[in-house]
C-alpha atoms as a printed R data frame, in Angstrom:
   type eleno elety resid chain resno       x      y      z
1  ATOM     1    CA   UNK     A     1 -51.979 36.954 61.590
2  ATOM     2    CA   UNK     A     2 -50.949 36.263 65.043
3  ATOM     3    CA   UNK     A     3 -52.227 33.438 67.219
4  ATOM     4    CA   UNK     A     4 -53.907 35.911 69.523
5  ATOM     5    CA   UNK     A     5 -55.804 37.562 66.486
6  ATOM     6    CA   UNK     A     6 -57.029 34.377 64.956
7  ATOM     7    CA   UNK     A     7 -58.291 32.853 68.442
8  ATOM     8    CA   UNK     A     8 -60.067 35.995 68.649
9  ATOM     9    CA   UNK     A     9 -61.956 35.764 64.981
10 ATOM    10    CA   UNK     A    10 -62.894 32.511 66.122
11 ATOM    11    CA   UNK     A    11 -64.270 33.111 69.072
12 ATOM    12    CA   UNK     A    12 -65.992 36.105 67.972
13 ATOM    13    CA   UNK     A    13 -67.798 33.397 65.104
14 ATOM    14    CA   UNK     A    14 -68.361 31.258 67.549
15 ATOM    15    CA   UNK     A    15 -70.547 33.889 70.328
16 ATOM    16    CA   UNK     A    16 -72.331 35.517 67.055
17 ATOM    17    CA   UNK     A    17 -73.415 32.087 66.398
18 ATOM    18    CA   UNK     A    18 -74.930 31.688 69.682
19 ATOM    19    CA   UNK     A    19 -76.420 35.086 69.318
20 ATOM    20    CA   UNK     A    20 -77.684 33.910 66.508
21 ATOM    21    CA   UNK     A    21 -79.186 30.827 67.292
22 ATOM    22    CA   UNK     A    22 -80.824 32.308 71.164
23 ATOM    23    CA   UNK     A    23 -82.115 35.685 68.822
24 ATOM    24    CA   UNK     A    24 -83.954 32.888 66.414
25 ATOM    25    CA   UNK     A    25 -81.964 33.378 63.183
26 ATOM    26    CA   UNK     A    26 -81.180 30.004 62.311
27 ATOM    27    CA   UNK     A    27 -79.705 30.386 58.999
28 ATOM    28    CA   UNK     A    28 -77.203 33.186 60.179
29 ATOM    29    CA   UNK     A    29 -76.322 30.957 63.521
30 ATOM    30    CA   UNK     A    30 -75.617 27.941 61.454
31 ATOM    31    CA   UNK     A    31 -73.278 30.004 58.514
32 ATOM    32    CA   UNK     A    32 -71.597 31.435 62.139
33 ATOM    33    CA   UNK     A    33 -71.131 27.874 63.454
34 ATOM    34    CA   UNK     A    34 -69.811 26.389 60.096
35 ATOM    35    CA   UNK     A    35 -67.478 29.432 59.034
36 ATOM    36    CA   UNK     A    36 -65.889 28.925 62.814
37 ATOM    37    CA   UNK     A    37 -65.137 24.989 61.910
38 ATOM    38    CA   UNK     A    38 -63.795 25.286 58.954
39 ATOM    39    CA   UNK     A    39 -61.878 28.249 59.964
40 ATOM    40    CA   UNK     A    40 -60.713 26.000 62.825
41 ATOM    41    CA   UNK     A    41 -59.515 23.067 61.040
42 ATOM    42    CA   UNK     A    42 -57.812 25.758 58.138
43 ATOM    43    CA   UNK     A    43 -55.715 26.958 60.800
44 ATOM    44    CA   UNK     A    44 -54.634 23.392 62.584
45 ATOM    45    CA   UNK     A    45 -53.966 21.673 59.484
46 ATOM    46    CA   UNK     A    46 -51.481 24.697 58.332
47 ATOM    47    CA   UNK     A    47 -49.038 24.736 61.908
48 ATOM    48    CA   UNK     A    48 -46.182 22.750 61.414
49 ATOM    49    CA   UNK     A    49 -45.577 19.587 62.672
């Protein structure tokens, strides 16, 4: 997966979880917010140093 592609998934978790959380569904806002961290650090912690 390219750079491009996984800055997009992220940002695409990110802005659903702000959907989320402005359309009232907590729960779904807050599974959107966490999968987009932990995607996040995944993908630092893998690039080379």
């Amino acid at each position: 997966m390219t750079d491009f592609k996984k800055d997009l998934l992220l940002g695409l978790m990110f802005v659903s979880g702000i959907f989320g959380f402005i359309s009232g569904e907590f729960i779904i806002s807050t599974v959107a917010f966490a999968a987009a961290a932990i995607y996040s650090n995944i993908t630092i912690r893998k690039q080379p140093i």
